[in-house]
N, C-alpha and C positions, 0 to 999 in steps of 0.2 A: 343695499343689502339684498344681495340676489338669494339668499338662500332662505329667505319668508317664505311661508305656505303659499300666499298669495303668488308668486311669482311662480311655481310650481303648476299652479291649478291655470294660470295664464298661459302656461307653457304645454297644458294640456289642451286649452281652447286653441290653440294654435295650429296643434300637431293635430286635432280632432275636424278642423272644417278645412286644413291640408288636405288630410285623405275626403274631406265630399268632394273636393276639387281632381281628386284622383280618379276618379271616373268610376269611380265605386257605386255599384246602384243601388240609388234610392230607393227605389218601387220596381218591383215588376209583378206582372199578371201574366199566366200563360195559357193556354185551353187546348189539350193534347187531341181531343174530339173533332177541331178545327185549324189546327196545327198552324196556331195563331201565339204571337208574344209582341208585349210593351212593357220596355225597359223606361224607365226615365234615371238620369244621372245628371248629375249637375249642369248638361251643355247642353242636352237634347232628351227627347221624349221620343222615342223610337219604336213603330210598330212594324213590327214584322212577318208574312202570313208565309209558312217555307220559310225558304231563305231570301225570297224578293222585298224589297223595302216596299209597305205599302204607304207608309207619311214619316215624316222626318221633319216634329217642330219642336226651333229650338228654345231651349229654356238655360240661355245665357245667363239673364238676370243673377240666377241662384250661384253661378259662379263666380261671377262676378264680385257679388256679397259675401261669398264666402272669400274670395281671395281680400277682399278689404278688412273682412273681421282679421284673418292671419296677421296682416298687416299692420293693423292697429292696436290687436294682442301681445305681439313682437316691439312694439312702438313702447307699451305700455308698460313693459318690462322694464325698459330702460328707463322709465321715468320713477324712479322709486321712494326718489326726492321730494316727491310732489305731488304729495298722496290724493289732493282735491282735484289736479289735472290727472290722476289714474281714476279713481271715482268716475268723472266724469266721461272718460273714453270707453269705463267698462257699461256706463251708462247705454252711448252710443255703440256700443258692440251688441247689449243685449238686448236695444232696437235693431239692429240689424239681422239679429239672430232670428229675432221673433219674424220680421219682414219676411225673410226666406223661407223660416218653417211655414209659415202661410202662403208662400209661391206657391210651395211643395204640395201643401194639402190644397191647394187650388188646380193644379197639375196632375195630381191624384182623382180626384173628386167627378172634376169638373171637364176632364181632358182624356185619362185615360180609363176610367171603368166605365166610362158609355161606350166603348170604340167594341166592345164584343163582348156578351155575356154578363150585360150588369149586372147580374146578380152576384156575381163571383169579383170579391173584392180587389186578392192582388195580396202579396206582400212585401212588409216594406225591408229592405236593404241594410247591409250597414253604414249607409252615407247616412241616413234617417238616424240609426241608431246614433253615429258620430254628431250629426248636429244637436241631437237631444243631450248628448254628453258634454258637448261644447258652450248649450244653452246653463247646466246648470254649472259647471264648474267655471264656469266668466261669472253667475249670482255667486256664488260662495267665495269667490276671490274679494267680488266687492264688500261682500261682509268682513270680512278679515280687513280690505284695504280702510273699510268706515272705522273698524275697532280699533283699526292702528289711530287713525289719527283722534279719535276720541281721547283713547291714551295719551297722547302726544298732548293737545291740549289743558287733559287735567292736571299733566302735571306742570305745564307752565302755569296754571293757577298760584301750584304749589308754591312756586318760588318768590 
């Protein structure tokens, strides 16, 4: 039954850590006073002082996980049958979700606001926004995919 809510909001987590993988930036910090900028996006963290690169590290990982979440979101879709193997992949997805958002804030934190003017935090992107949209609408899927099979089972009680 592709046309459950669930499947919808899977369909959203999918389309949501596509675009972090689209190179959409996650973070960036600029400082016009020093005519400095660090971009980070899903493959790299990029500072740049002008227009010369002054470091270029990369942050593969978050792409990485996000191409797997798409992956397993799409996978999960098809599985509609088998609502305790969907449970369990949006399980593993919302481990995965979580993994990255914590690259990110590691990448953020810890990588790019000490690189010039720690004081000045940075803001974040819409790859940030899309993974926080992707983190809850993959929970809210799973709610729907537990209520389904809750259902499912009470009424084999029934009979």
């Amino acid at each position: 039954m592709l046309q459950r809510i669930q499947t919808l909001l899977l369909a959203v987590v999918a389309v949501a850590m596509a675009a972090v993988t689209a190179s959409l930036p996650i973070w960036e910090k600029s400082s016009a006073s020093l005519n400095e900028k660090v971009r980070l996006t899903a493959f790299n963290l990029e500072h740049l002082k002008g227009e010369a690169t002054v470091s270029n590290n990369s942050t593969a990982v978050i792409g990485i996980l996000a191409i797997i979440v798409v992956c397993i979101a799409i996978f999960s879709i098809t599985q509609y049958k088998k609502r305790v193997l969907q449970m369990t992949l949006g399980l593993i997805n919302s481990v995965l979700i979580a993994i990255s958002l914590g690259i990110i804030f590691y990448q953020v934190f810890k990588v790019g606001v000490p690189m010039f003017e720690p004081e000045v935090q940075g803001n974040y992107g819409a790859g940030f926004i899309a993974a926080v949209v992707a983190m809850l609408a993959n929970m809210i899927a799973n709610r729907f995919i537990r209520r389904d099979e809750m259902l499912v089972k009470s009424s084999d009680r029934m009979r």
